[in-house]
C-alpha positions in Angstrom: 0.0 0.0 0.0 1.8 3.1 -0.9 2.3 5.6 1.8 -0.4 8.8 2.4 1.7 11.8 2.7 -1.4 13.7 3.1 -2.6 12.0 5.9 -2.4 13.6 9.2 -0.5 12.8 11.9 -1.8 11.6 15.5 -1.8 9.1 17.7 -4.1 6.0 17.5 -4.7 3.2 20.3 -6.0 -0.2 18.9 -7.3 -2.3 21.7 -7.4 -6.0 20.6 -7.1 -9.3 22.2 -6.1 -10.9 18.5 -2.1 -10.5 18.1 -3.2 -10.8 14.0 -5.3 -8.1 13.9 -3.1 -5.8 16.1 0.0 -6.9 14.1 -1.9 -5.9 10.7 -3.6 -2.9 12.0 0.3 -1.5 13.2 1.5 -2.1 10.1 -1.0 -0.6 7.7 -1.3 2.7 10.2 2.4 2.9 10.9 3.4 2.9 7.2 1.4 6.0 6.4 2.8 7.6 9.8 0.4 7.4 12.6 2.5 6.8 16.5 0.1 3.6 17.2 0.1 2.4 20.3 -1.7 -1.2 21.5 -3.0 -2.8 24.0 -4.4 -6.4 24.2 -7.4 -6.3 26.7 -9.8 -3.2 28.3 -7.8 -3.4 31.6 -4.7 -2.4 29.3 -6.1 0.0 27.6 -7.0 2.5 30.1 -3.8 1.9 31.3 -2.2 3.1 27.9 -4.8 6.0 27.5 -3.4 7.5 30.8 0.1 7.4 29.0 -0.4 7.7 25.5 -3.3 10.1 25.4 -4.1 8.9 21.7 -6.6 11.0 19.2 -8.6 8.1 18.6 -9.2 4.6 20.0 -10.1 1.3 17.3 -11.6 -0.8 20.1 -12.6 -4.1 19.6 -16.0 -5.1 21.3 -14.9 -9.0 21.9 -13.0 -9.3 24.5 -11.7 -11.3 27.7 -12.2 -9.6 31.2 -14.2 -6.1 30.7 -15.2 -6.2 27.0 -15.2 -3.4 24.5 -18.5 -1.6 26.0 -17.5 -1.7 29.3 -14.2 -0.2 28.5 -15.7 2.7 26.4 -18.0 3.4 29.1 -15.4 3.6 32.0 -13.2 6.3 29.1 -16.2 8.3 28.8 -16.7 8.6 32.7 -13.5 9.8 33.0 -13.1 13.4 32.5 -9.5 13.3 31.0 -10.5 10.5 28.1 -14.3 10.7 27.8 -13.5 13.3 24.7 -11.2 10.8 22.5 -13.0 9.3 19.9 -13.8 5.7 20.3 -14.3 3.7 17.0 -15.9 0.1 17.6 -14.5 -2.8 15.4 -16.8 -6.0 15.8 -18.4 -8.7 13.7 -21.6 -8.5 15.4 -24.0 -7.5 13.1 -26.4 -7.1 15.2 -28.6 -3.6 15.5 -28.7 -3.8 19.1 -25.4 -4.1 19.7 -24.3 -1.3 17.2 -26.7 1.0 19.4 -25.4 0.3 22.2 -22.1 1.0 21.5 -23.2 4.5 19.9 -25.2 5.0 22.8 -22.4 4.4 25.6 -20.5 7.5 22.8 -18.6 5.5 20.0 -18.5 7.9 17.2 -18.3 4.7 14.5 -18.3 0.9 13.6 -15.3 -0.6 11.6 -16.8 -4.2 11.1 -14.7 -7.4 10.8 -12.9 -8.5 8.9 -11.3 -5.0 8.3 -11.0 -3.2 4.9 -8.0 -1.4 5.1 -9.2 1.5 3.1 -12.3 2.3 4.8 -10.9 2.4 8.0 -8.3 4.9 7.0 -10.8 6.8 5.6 -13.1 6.9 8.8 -9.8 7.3 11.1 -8.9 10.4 8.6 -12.4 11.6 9.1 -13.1 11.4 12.6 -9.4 12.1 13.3 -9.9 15.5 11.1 -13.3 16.5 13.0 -11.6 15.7 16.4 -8.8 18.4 15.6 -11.2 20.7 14.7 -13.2 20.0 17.6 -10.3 20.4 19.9 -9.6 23.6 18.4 -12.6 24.9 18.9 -12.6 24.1 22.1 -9.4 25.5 22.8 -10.6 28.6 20.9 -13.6 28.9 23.3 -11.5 28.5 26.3 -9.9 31.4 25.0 -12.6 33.3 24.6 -14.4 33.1 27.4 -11.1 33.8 29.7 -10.6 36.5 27.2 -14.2 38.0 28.0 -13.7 37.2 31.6 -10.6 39.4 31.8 -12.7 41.9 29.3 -15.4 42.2 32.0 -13.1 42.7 34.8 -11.8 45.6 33.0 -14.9 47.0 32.1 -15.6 47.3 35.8 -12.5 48.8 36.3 -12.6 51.2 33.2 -16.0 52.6 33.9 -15.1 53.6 37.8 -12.4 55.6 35.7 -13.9 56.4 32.3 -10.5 55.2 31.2 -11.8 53.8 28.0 -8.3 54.5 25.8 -7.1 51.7 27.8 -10.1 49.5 27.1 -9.4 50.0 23.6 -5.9 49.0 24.1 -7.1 45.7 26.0 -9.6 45.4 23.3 -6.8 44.8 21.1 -4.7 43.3 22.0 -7.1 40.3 22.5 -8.3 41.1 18.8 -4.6 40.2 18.1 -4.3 37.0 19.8 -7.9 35.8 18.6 -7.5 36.7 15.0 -4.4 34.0 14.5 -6.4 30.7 15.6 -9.2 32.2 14.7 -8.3 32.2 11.2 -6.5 29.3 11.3 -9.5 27.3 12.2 -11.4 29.1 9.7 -8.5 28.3 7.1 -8.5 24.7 7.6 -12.3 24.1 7.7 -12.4 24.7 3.7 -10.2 21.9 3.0 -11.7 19.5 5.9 -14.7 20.2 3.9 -13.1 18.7 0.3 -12.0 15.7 2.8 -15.5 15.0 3.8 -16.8 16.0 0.1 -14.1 13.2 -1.2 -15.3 10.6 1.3 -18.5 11.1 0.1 -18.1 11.1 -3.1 -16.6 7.8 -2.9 -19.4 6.4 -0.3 -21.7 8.0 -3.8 -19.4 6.0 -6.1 -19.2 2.5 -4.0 -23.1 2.9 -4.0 -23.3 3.0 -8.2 -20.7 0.0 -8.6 -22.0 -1.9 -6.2 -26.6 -1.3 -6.1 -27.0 -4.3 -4.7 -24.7 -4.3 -1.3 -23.5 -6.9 0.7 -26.6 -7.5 3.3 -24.4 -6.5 6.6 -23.7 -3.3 4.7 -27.5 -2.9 3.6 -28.2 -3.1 7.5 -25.2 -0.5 8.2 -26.7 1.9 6.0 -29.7 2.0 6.9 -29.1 1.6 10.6 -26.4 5.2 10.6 -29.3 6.4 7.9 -26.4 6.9 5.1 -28.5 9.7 2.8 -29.4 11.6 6.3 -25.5 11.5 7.1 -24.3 12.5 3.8 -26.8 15.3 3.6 -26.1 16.3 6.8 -22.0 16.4 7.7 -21.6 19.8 4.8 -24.2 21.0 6.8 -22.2 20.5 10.0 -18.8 22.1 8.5 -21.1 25.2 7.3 -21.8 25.6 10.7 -18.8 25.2 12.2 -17.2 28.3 9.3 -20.7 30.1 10.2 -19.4 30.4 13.6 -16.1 31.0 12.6 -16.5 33.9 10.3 -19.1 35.2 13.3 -16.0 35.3 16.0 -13.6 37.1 12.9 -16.5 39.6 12.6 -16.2 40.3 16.8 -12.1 40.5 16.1 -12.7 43.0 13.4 -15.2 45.3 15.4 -12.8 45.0 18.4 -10.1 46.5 16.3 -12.7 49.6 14.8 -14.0 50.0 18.4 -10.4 50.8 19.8 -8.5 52.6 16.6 -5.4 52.3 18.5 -3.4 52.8 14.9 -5.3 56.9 15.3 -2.3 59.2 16.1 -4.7 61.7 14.2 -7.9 62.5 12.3 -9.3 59.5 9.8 -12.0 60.0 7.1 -14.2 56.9 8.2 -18.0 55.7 7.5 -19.3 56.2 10.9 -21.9 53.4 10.7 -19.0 50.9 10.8 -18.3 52.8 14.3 -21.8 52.1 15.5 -22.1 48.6 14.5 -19.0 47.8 16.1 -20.3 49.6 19.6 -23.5 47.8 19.2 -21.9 44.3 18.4 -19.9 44.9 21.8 -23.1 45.2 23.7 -24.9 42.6 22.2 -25.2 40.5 25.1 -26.9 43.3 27.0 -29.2 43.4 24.0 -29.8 39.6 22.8 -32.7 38.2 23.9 -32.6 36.0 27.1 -34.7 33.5 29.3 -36.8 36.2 31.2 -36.5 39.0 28.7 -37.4 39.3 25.1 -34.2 41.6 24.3 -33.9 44.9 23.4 -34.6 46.1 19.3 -32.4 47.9 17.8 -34.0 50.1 14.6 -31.7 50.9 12.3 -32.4 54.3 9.9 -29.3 55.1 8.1 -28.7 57.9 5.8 -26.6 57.9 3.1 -23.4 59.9 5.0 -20.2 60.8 3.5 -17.1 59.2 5.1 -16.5 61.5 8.4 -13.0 63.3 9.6 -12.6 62.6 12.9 -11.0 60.9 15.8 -13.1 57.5 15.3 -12.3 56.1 18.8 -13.3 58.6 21.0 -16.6 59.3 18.9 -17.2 55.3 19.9 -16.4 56.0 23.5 -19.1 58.5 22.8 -21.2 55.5 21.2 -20.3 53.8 24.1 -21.8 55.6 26.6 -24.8 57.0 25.1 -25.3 53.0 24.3 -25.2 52.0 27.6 -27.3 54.7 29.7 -30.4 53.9 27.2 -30.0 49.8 28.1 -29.8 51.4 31.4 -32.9 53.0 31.0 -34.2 50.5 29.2 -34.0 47.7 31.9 -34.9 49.6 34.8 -38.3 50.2 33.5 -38.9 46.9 32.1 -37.9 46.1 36.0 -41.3 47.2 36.8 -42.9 45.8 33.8 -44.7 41.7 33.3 -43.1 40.0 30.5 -46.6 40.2 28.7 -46.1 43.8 29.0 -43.0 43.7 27.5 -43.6 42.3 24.6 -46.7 44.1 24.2 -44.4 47.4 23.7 -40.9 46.0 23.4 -37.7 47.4 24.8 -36.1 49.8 21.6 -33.5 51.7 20.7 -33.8 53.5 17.4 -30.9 55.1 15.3 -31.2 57.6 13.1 -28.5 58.9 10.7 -28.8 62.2 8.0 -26.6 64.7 6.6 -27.8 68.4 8.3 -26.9 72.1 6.8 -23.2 73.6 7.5 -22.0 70.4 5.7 -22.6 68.2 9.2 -23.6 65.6 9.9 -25.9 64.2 12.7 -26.6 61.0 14.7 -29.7 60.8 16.6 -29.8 57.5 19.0 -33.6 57.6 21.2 -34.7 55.3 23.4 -38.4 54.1 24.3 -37.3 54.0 28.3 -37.9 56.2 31.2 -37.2 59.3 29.9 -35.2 61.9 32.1 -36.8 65.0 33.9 -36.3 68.8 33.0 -33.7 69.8 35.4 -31.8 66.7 34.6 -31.5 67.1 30.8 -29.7 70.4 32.1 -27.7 69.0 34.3 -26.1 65.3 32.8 -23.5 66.6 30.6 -21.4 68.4 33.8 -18.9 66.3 35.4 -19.9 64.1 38.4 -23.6 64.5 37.7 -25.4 61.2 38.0 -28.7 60.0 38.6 -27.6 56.0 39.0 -27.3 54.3 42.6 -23.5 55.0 44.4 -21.1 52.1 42.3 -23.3 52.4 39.6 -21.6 55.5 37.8 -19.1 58.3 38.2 -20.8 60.9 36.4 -18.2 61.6 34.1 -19.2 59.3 30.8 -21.5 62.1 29.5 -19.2 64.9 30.5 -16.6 63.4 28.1 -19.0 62.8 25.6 -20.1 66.5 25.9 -15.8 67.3 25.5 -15.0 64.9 22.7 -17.8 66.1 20.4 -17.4 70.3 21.1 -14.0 70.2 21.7 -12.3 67.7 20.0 -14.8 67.5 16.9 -16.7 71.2 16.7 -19.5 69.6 17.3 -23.0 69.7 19.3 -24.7 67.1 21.7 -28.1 67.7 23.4 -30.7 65.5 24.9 -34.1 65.8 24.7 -36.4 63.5 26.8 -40.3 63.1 27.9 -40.2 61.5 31.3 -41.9 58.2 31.1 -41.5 58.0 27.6 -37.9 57.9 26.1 -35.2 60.1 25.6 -33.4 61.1 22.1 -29.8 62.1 22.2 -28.6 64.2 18.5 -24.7 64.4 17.6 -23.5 66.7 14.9 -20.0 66.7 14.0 -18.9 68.5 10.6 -17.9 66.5 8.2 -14.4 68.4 7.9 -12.1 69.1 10.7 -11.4 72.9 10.6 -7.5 73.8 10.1 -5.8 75.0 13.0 
């Protein structure tokens, strides 16, 4: 058998109390450069496991002492080898005994006697989706420390409204996501032709051979063959979905922060927006005891803006966050059939205005915000939130980084109990010192 130079490399435990089929299964999977490591009874191999840690497991279901099912189910209560990939090899035939294996979380049948290429093919297969798997997993871990740490921050940042260094955080863990991220996202195109060729020759057996041997018959229609070949593009499609989804987050972490600004930038402000609003989608997204919060979205055609992009999504930021603020303490006092009745919304609304200018207009269906308050929220330290809650200075900085920084205007107005509308206008040029 000529040697697969394609095939990846890992590590693959065969558990069998036949010194033949061991001795043939080493061969064929050493000679295309799999480590294989054996064992020749269930005791063994979760011995070996602990050593080895293998990517997959061949494990045959026959055996002396505790057989096949009893050893899969003991690596799959364990929490350091219950995610390796078990594949059965048996000549049973019968549907029970096939369920029970998949049902005690086998991932395949390899029936006796062997055929050399269809095992490599499912060991390719499964050993493909388990690295994807793993980095996906390793990729999530990643994540969710890297929101943990994010959060933390956060808390941190708002006591101080030092948001510049948010961005910086912000990042930096843009930087160390993007790499893996698009590795993963890389290497799920060409898992996909893997899986496309394994079909395709599943597609081809199937038209040289109409009339199947009866034991594969019964395979086929136990694993449901068109359901799985329908169904695995369908899972890899996911998987890039979800992949393309995290790159998206990378990218609006890198507009949010703009830490590459040492000056003005002529940028489409709705990218600015998006980003700030795909930051706070989990205060948005719909949840178990809450419908979510709408977002309406009514953009103008604008012309690309001159401005410091960064602190005009601090702005974002904060005018963001004190209408979900708003938001959620009245629906606090609201039924869920209420609720729903007249749903949480945030509207945006986006035009060009006279004077070359431009203006942003983000309202709110929420509480609304009394007279003398309005007058009040863009000077330092004001606040109107509970003692932890706020410092007072988010609006204030708003109120600097739009007239000072950008020549600009903000304002609020507001009808208590019904919403409040905050309007930004920024020209669309930067005048010349």
């Amino acid at each position: 058998m000529p040697a697969d130079i394609t095939a990846p490399k890992g590590t693959i435990l065969v558990v069998d109390d036949n010194p033949t089929n061991i001795q043939v299964l080493f061969d064929v999977l050493s000679e295309i450069g799999y480590r294989v490591a054996i064992a020749k009874s269930g005791e063994a191999a979760l011995q070996r496991v602990q050593s080895y840690h293998p990517d997959i497991i061949l494990l045959d279901v026959m055996m002396p002492g505790i057989d096949g099912f009893e050893t899969c189910q003991r690596l799959k209560a364990d929490f350091a080898t219950r995610d390796i990939p078990v594949i059965f090899m048996t000549a049973l035939s019968d549907t029970v005994d096939k369920v029970k294996g998949l049902s005690l979380g086998a991932v395949d049948y390899i029936t006796k006697p062997i055929q050399h290429e269809e095992a490599l093919a499912r060991i390719r297969v499964h050993l493909q989706l388990r690295e994807s798997q793993k980095s996906l997993q390793q990729q999530t871990t990643e994540l969710s420390q890297a929101l943990d740490n994010l959060k933390q921050a956060q808390v941190q940042l708002v006591q101080s409204e030092k948001m510049s260094s948010l961005g910086q955080m912000m990042a930096g863990v843009a930087h160390e996501i993007n790499n893996p991220v698009n590795f993963i996202y890389a290497n799920l195109a060409p898992a996909k032709e893997y899986i496309k060729d394994l079909l395709n020759f599943i597609e081809l057996y199937q038209e040289c051979h109409p009339q199947p041997h009866p034991k594969i018959q019964d395979w086929m229609e136990e694993v449901d063959i068109d359901y799985l070949q329908a169904d695995l593009p369908k899972l890899i499609d996911s998987l890039k979905l979800g992949s393309a989804r995290i790159r998206q987050l990378v990218i609006s972490l890198r507009n949010f922060s703009r830490l590459d600004e040492s000056g003005t930038q002529v940028v489409d402000l709705h990218e600015g927006i998006e980003s700030t609003l795909l930051l706070l989608q989990h205060r948005l997204k719909p949840r178990p005891e809450h419908p979510g919060i709408q977002v309406v979205r009514d953009y103008g055609q604008l012309l690309h803006v001159e401005c410091y992009p960064s602190q005009l999504n601090q702005v974002f930021m904060n005018i963001f966050g004190n209408a979900i603020d708003s938001l959620e303490q009245r629906d606090q006092q609201r039924s869920l059939d209420q609720i729903r009745a007249n749903p949480s919304k945030i509207t945006i609304r986006t035009e060009h205005i006279p004077n070359e200018a431009i203006a942003i207009c983000i309202a709110d269906n929420g509480c609304g915000i009394e007279e003398n308050v309005c007058s009040q929220m863009f000077e330092p330290f004001f606040t109107t939130k509970p003692i932890g809650k706020g410092t007072g200075l988010g609006l204030s900085i708003s109120y600097q980084i739009v007239t000072q920084k950008h020549g600009g205007k903000i304002y609020c107005q507001s009808t208590p109990g019904m919403g409040s509308e905050f309007t930004i206008e920024i020209p669309v040029r930067q005048a010349v010192c």
